[in-house]
Every structure is written in C-alpha cells, then in structure tokens.
MARSEKOL-9675 format. One line per 4 residues: their letters; for each residue x, y, z of N, C-alpha, C. Coordinates in steps of 0.001 Angstrom, whole numbers. Layout:
BEGIN
A	X Y Z X Y Z X Y Z; ...
***
This chain:
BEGIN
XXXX	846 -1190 0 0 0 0 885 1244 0; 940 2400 -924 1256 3558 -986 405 4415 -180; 1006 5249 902 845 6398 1612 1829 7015 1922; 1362 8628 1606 2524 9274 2438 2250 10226 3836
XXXX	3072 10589 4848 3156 11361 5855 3376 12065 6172; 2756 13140 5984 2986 14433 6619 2707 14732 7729; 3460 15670 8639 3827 15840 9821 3623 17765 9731; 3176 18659 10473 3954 19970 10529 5055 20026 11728
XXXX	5179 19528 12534 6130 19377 13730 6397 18170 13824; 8486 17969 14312 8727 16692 14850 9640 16805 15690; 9066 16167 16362 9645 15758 17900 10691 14698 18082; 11884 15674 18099 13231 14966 18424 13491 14978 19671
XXXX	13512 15672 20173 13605 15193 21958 12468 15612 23380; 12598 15576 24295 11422 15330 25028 11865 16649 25884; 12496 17607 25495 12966 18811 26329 12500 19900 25453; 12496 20119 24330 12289 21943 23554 11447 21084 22475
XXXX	10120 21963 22158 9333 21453 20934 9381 23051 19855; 8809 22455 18926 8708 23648 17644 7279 24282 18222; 6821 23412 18975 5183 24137 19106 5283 24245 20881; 3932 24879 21362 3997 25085 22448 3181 23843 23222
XXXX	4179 23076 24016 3292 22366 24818 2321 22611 25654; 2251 23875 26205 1065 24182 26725 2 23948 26126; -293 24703 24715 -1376 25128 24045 -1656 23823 23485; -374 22803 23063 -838 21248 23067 -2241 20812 23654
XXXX	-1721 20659 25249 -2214 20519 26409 -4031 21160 26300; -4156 22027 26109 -5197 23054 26083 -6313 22553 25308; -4962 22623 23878 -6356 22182 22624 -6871 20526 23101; -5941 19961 23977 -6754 18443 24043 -7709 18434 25142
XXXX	-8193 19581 25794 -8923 19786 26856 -9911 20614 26372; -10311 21003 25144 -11167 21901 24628 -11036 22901 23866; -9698 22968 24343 -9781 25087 23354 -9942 25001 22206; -10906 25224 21546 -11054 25276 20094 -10232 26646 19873
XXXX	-9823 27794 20540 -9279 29089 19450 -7728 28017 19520; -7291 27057 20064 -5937 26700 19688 -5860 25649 18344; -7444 24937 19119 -7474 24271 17498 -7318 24991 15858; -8062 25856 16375 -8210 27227 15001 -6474 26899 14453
XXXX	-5642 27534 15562 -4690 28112 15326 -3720 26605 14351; -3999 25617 15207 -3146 24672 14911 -3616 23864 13196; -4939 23901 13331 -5307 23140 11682 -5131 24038 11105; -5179 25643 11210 -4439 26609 10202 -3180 26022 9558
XXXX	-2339 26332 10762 -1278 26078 10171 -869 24867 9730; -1837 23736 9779 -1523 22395 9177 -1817 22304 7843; -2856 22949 7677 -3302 23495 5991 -2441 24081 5559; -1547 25189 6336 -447 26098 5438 236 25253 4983
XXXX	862 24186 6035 2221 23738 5952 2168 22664 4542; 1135 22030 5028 435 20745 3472 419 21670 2440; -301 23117 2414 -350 23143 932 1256 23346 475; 1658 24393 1241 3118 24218 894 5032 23524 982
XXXX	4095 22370 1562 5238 21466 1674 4835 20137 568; 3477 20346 -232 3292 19175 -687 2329 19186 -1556; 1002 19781 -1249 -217 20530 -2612 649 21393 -3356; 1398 22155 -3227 1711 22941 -3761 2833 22287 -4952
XXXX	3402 21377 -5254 4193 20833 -5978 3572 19747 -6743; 2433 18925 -5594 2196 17827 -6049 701 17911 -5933; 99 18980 -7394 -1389 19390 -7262 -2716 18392 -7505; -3592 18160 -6636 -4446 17099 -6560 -5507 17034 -7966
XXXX	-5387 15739 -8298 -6019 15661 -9651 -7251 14847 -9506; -7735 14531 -8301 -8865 14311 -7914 -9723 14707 -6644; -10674 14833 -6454 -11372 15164 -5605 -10995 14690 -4013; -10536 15511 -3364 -10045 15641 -1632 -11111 14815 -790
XXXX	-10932 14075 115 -11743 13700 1431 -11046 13513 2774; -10987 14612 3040 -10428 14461 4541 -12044 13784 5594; -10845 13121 6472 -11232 12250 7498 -10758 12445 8788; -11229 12792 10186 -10761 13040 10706 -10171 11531 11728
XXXX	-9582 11886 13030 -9499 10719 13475 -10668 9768 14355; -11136 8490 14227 -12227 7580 14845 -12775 8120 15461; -14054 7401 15783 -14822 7836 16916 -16432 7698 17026; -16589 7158 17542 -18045 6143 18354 -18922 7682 18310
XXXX	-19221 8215 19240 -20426 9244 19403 -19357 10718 19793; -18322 10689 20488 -18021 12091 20671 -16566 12136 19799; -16601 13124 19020 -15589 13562 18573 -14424 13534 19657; -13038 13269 18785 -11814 13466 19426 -11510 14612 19147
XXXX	-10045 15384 20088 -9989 16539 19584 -9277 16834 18237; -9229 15675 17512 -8894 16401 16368 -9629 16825 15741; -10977 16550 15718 -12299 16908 15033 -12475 18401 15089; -11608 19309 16498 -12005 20786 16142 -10822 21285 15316
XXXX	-9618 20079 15153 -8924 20972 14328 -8872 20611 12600; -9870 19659 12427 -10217 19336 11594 -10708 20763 10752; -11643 21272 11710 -12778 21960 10675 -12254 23291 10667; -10882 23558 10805 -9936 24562 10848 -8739 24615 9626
XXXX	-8770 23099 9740 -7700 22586 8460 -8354 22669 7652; -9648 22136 7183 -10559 22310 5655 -11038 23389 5547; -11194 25034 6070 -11234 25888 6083 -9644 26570 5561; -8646 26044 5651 -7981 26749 4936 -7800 26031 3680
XXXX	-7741 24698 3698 -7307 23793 2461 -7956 24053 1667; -9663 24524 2006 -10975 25008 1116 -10559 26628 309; -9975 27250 1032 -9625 28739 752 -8323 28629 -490; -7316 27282 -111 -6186 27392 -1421 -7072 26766 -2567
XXXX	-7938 25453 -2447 -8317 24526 -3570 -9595 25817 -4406; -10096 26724 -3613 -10819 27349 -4520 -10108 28468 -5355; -8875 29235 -4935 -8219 29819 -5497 -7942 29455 -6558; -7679 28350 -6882 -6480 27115 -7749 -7762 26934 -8865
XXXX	-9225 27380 -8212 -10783 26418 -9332 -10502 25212 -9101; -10316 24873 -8187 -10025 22829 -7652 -11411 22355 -6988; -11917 21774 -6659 -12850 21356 -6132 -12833 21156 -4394; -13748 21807 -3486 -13113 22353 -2742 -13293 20885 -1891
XXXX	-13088 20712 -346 -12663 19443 300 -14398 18656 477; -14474 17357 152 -15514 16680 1585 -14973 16163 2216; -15693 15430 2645 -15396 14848 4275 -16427 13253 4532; -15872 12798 5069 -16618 11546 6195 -15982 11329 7025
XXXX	-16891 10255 7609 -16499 9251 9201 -15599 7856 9147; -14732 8081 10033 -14811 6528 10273 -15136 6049 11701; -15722 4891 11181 -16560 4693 12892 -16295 3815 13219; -15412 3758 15152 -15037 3091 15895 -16532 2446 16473
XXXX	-15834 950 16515 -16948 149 17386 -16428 -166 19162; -15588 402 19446 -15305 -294 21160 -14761 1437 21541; -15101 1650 23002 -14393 2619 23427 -14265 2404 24457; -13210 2786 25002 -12028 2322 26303 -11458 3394 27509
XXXX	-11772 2872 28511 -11610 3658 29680 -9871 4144 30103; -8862 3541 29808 -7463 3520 29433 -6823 4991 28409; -6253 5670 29383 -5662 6763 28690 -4407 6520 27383; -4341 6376 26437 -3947 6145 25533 -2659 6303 25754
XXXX	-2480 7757 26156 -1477 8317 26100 -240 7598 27051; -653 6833 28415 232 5987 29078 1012 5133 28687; 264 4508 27504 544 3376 27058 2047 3215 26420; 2812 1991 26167 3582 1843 25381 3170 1121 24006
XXXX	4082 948 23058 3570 736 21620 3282 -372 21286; 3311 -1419 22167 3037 -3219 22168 1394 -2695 22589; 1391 -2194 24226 -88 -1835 24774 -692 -973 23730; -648 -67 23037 -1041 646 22414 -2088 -472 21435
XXXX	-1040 -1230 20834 -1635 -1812 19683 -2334 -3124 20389; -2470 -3763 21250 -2706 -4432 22079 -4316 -4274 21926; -4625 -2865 22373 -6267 -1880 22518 -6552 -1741 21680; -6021 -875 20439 -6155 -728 19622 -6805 -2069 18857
XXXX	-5963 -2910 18785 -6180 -3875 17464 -7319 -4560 18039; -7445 -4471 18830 -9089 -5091 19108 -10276 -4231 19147; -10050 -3081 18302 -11249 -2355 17683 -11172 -2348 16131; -12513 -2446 15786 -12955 -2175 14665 -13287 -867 13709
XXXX	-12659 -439 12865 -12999 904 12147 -13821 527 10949; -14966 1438 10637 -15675 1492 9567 -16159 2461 8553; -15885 2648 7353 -16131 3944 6880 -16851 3227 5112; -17180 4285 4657 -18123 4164 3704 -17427 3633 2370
XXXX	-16920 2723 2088 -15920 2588 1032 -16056 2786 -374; -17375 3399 -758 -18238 3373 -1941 -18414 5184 -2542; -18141 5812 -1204 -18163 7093 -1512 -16828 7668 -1258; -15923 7057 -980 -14152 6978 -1074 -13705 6983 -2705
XXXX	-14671 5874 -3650 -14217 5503 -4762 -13874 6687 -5872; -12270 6272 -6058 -11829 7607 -7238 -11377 8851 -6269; -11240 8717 -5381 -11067 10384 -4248 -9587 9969 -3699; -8772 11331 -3647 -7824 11059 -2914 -8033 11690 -1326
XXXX	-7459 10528 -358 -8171 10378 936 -6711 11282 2226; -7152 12296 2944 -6481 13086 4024 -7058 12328 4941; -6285 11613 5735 -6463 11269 7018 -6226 11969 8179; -6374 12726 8923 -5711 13903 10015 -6115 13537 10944
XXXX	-4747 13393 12312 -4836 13162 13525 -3720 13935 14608; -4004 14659 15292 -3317 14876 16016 -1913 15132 16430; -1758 13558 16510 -356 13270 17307 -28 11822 16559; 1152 11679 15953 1985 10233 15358 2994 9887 16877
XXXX	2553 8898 17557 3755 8703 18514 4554 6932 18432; 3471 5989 17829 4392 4905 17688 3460 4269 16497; 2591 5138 15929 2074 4632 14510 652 3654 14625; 377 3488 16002 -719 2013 15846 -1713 2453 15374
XXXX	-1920 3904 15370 -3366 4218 14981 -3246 4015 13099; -2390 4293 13023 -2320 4677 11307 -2358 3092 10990; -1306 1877 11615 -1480 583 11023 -3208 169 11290; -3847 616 11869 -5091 3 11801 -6215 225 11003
XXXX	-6135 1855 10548 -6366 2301 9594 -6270 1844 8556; -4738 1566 7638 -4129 979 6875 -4856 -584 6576; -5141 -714 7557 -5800 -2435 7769 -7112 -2396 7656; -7692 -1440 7814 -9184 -722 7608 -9205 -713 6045
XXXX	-8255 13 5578 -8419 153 3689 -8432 -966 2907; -7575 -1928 3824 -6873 -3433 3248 -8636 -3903 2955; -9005 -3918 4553 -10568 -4624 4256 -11327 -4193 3559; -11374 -2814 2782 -12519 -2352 2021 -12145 -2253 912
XXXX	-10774 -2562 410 -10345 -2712 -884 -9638 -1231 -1313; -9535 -400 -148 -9281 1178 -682 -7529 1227 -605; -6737 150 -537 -5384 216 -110 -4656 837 -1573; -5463 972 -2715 -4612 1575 -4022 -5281 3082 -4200
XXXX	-5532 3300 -3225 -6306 4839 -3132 -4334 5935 -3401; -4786 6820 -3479 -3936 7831 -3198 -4189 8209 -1859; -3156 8557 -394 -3436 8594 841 -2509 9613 1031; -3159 10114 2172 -1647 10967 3188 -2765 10907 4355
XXXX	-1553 10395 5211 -1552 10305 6751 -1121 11888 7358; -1628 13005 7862 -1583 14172 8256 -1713 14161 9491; -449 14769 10252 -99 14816 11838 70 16565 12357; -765 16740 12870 295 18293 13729 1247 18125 14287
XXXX	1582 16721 14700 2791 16539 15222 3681 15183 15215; 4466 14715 14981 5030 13243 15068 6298 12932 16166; 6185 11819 16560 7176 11007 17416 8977 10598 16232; 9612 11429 16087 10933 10962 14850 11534 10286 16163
XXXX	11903 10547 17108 13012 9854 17800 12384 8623 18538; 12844 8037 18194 12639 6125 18762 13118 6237 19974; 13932 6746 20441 14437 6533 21832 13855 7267 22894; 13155 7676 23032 12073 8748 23632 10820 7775 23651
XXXX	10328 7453 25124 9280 6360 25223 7987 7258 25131; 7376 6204 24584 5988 6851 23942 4660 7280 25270; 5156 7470 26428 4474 8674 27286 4529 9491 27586; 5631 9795 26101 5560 11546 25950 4708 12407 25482
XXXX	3775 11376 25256 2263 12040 24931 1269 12525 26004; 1731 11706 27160 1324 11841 28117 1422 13224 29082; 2941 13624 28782 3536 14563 29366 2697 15506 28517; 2628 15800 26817 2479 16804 26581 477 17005 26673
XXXX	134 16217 26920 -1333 15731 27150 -1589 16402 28157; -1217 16502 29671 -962 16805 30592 -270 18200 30917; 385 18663 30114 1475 19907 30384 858 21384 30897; -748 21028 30564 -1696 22492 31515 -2227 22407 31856
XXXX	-2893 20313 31934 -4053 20460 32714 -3133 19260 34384; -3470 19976 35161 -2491 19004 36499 -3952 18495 37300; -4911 19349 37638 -5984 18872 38173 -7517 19299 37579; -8730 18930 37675 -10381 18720 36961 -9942 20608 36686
XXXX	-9409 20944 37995 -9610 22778 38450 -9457 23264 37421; -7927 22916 36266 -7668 23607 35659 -8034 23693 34151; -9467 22804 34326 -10354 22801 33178 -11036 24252 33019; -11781 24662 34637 -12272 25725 34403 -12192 27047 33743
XXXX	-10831 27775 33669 -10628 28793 32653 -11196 28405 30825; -10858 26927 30675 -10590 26338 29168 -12160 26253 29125; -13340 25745 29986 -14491 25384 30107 -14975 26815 29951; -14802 27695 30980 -15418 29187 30550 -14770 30111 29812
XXXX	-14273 29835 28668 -13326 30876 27781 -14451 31445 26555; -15098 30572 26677 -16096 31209 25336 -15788 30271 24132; -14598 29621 24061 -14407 28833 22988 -13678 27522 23091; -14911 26669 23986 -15146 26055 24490 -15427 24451 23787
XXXX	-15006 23412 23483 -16058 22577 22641 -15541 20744 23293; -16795 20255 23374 -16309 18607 23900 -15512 18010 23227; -14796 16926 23910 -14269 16032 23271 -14058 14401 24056; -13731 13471 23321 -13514 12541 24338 -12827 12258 25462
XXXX	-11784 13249 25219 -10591 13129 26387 -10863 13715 27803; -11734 14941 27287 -12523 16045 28651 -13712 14923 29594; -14200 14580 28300 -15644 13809 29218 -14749 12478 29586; -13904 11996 29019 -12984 10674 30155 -12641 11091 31289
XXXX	-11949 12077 31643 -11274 12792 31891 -12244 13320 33745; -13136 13844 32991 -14072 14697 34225 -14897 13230 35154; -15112 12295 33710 -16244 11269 34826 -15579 9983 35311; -14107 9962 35348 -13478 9641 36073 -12850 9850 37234
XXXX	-12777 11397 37262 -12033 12228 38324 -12590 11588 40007; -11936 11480 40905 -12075 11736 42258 -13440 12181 42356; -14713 11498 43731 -15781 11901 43051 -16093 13245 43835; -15444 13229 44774 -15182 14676 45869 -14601 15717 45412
XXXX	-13879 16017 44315 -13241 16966 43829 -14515 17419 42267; -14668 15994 41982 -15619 16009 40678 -16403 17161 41442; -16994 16838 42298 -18671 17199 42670 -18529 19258 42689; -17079 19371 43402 -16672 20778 43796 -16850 21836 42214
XXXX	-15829 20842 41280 -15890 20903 39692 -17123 21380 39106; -18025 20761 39206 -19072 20557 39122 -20287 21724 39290; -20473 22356 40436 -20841 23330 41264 -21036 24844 40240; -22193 24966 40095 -22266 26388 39331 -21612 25962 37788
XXXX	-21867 24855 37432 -21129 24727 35662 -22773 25205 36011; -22916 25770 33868 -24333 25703 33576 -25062 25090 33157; -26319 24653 33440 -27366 23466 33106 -27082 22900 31656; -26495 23862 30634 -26274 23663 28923 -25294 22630 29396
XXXX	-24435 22830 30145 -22535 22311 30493 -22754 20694 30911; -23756 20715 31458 -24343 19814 32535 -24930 18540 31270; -25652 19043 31005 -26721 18432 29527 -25893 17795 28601; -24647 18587 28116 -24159 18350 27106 -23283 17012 27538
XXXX	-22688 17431 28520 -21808 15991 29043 -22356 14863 29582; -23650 14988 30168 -24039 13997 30356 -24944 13128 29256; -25673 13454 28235 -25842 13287 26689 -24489 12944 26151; -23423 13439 25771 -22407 12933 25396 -21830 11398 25991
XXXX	-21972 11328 27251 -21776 10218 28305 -22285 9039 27756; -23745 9140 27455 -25117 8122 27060 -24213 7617 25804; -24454 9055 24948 -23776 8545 23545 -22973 7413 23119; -21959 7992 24173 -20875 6795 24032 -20549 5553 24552
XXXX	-21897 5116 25867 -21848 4269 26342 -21177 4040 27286; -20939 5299 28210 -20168 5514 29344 -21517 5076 30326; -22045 5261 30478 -22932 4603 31617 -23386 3254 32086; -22538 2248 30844 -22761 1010 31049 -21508 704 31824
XXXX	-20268 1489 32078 -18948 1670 32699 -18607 1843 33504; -18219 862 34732 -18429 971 36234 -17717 2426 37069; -16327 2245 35643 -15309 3256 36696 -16584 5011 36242; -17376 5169 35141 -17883 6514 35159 -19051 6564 36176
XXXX	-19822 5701 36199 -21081 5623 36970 -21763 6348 38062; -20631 6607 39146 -20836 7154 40453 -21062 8636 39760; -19857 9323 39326 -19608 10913 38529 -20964 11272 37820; -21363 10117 36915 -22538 10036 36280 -24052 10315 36322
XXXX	-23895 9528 37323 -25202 9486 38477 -25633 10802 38789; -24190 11149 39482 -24419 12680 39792 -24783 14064 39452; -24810 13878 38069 -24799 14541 36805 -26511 14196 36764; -26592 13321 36734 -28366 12745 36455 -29147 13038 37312
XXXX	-28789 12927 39149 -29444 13309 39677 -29661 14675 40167; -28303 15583 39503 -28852 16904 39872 -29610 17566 38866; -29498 16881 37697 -30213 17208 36275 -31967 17168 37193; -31831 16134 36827 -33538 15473 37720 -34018 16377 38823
XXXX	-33236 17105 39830 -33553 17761 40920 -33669 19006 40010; -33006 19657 39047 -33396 20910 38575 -34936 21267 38317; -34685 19509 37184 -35606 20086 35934 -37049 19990 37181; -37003 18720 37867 -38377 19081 38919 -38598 20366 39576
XXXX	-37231 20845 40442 -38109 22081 40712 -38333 22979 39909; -38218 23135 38830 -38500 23733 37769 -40125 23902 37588; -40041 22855 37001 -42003 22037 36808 -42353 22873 38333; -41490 22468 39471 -42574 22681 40492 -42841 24479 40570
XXX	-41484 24930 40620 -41783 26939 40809 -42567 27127 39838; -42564 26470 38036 -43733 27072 37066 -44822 26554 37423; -45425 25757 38671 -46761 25444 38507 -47075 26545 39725
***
C-alpha cells in the first residue's frame, strides 16, 4: 500500500518542541481558538510542503481521526484545516474538500497516552474501524490526527483500507505533530497531554473561555475524576454544560462503565432535581 506522511512538527527530543506544549495541552482539553490556530497552520504547511508541488487531480476527502459518538480533539482541528485547504483549492478552481467518518466500534476507559507501543496496539487492534468505502471511490483520501507517537493508529487504519479494498487509493496520513526519535518512550504524549491540565480545576478557565467545545478526552477525563473533587468541579457549571456531558456520556456508552457511573449518576441526579423544581416553581 502507498501512503505518504505528513507531519507539521517533529519531535526529536522530550525537552524543547517547535510548538507550544502548553497550548498542546489546552487544545486536548477543549480550546477550540488553539485548534483554530493549529489546523491553520496544518493546511499552510500541506499546501506548501506538498499541494503545492504535487497538485491534486482528484477530488479531496479528509477524514478526521475515529470515533463512536463524541468527537476526538482532532475533530475541532479538523474543521480549521478544511477551512484553509478550502480557501487554497478554490483559489487554484479545484474542487473544494468533503469529508466523512470513520466509525469506531469499542471505546475504552485507558488513557492512551500511558501506554507503550506493544499496549497501544494491544487496545487498539481489538477495535474495529468502519467507513463508507463506496463514496471513497476515485477520491484522494487526508487522514488527520493529532499526534503520530508509535504509529498504531495509522497501522489500523491501513488495515481498515486493506478490508474495504481502498489500499490503491492515493493517501496521506496528516499529523500536527510526530514522534521521529525512537528513543524517547511513547508517554511523551502523556507529558504533553498533561502539560496544563495538572488537576479537573484547571479545566475551568478552558471550560469558561467562550471557545469552548467537547471532546472525548474532557468527558474521560471529568467522569473519572475523584468523586469529591468532581462534585466541587461541578458546582455552578451551567445546566447547557451539565446536559451536554451527560448526553455525550449516554452517547458513548459511558454509563454502562463501572469506573464513570458514580460521577454520572451525579450529573443525572442533579439534572432530575433541577428540571423538577423547575415544573414545580412554574406550577
């Protein structure tokens, strides 16, 4: 199978990055204005490290990375990247980007990011990806994810095309960032995953910024937390804040999940105590 990889940042050692680990950190906790910032410049860097030489002679479909009911966070920097890729391909009279899904069947309570690259693929390979292979046909396919740190996501993918027959497609695998140094263990994702958020607390600025948006890692993240700190967390969010995560929760089948349940609950039963006295002050 022919694919190629593009990267806008690579990570040679685990001390100085080209990008800011903070804002890393941020965009995987919500900030969509970092997402903005970051699929910008992933669109710049593609058109001109690679559209720009090697101009597309068929119709674009970016894809973002898997996902059961809640978007990952690459999904906000998705719609940041085809906003600019859309702005060069119409310049050019090219046809501007679509888009689809591919849809994960298992989702997992296990922070990814801990993992090493045996465990990685371990989880991984015992999920299933599915995408539409009929409206792929004749399109050259953008895959965009995040973070490249030991590749398992892309071999499964790859193994995804094998099964639908799409492995003679034209491909590029698209990273904001990649793992180049092998000797650097792969929970350096972890570190940079981690690098602004230390406790639930320091969700709150990213939660009330105004540009704000879910993802899977936030709602793992919150309905796992400590349930005494959760509850403090919790306190004065707004009923929208409340709704959305716990709907997102259902979605994904977090409530059939022992470790979310308790966090969950809690979420349900203060929902339930609102909306009644509600009914009760309007009667």
């Amino acid at each position: 199978m022919s694919h190629h990889v593009y990267s806008l940042h690579k990570i040679q050692n685990d001390i100085s990055f080209s990008f800011s680990p903070s804002d890393y950190s941020l965009f995987k906790y919500g900030d969509e204005s970092i997402a903005n910032v970051f699929g910008t410049g992933l669109a710049e860097g593609f058109i001109k490290n690679v559209l720009a030489t090697h101009k597309p002679h068929q119709q674009l479909v970016v894809i973002s990375s898997p996902y059961s009911f809640i978007p990952t966070a690459t999904f906000a920097m998705k719609k940041y990247f085809v906003y600019g890729l859309n702005r060069w391909l119409a310049e050019k009279g090219l046809p501007v980007v679509q888009e689809t899904k591919v849809h994960r069947t298992i989702t997992y309570k296990e922070d990814y990011g801990e993992l090493n690259a045996e465990e990685r693929m371990r989880l991984i390979g015992n999920d299933s990806f599915h995408v539409d292979s009929s409206f792929l046909e004749g399109k050259t396919l953008i895959f965009l994810d995040d973070i490249k740190i030991t590749g398992s996501h892309e071999r499964v993918i790859l193994r995804m095309m094998e099964q639908y027959n799409l492995q003679h497609h034209h491909t590029y695998m698209l990273y904001f960032a990649e793992l180049i140094n092998k000797d650097i263990p792969a929970n350096i994702e972890n570190h940079l995953n981690y690098y602004a958020v230390k406790s639930i607390f320091d969700l709150n600025p990213i939660v009330g910024s105004g540009h704000f948006c879910f993802n899977t890692r936030i709602v793992k993240y919150i309905l796992c937390y400590e349930h005494d700190a959760f509850c403090v967390f919790m306190q004065n969010k707004p009923e929208s804040f409340c709704n959305q995560l716990y709907d997102l929760a259902l979605g994904n089948g977090y409530h059939l999940m022992d470790e979310y349940s308790k966090n969950l609950n809690f979420i349900k039963d203060n929902l339930f105590t609102k909306k009644s006295k509600f009914v009760t002050d309007g009667n």
